[in-house]
C-alpha positions in Angstrom: 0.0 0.0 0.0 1.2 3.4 -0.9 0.1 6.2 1.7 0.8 9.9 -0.1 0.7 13.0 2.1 2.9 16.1 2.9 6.4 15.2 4.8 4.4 16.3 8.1 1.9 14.2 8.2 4.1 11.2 7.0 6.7 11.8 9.6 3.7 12.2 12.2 2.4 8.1 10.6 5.9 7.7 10.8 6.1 8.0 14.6 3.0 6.4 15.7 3.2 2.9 17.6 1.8 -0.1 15.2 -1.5 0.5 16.9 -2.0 3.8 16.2 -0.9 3.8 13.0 -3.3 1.2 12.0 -6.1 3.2 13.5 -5.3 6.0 11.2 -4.6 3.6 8.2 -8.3 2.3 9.0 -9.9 6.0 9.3 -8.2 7.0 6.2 -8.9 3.6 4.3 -12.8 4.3 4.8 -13.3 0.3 5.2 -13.4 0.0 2.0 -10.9 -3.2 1.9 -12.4 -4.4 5.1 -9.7 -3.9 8.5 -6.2 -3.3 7.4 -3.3 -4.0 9.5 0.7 -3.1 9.4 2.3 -6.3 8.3 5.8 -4.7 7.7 8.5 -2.2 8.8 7.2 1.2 7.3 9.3 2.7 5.2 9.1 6.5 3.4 10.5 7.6 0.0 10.0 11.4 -0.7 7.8 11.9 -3.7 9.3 13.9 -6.7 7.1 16.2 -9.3 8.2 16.4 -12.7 7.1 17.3 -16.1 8.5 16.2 -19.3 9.7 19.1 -21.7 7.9 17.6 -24.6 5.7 15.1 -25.0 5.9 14.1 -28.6 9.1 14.0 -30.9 9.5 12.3 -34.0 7.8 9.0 -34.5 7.5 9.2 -30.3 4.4 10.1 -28.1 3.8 9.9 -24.4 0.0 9.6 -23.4 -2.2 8.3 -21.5 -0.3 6.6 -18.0 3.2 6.3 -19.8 2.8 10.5 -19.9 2.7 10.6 -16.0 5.9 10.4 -13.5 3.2 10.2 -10.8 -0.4 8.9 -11.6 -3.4 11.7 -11.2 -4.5 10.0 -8.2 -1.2 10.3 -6.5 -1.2 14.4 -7.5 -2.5 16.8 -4.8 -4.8 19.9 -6.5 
């Protein structure tokens, strides 16, 4: 599972014990895979934002997912 948030809020995860952390992982997961529980060491990568000079060149496009560094779901507005 991939958790995305500002380095904050990750460091604050970061520092819960295992029962607190899975009590926010079960607020923020809604239920919607039924109860989740930390089965691993958590780890945290920082998250870089780029954007590709051009998209097309010759005989070369990037669309659809294979356009995207991060997917949309993993952008913040």
């Amino acid at each position: 599972m991939v958790w995305m948030d500002d380095a904050a809020a990750i460091d604050a995860l970061l520092a819960l014990p295992a029962p607190g952390f899975e009590a926010a992982l079960n607020d923020r997961s809604a239920g919607v895979l039924g109860h989740l529980r930390q089965a691993t060491h958590l780890t945290a990568w920082p998250i870089v934002s780029q954007i590709a000079d051009r998209f097309a060149g010759p005989r070369t496009a990037l669309i659809a997912e294979a356009a995207h560094v991060l997917p949309p779901s993993a952008r913040r507005a």
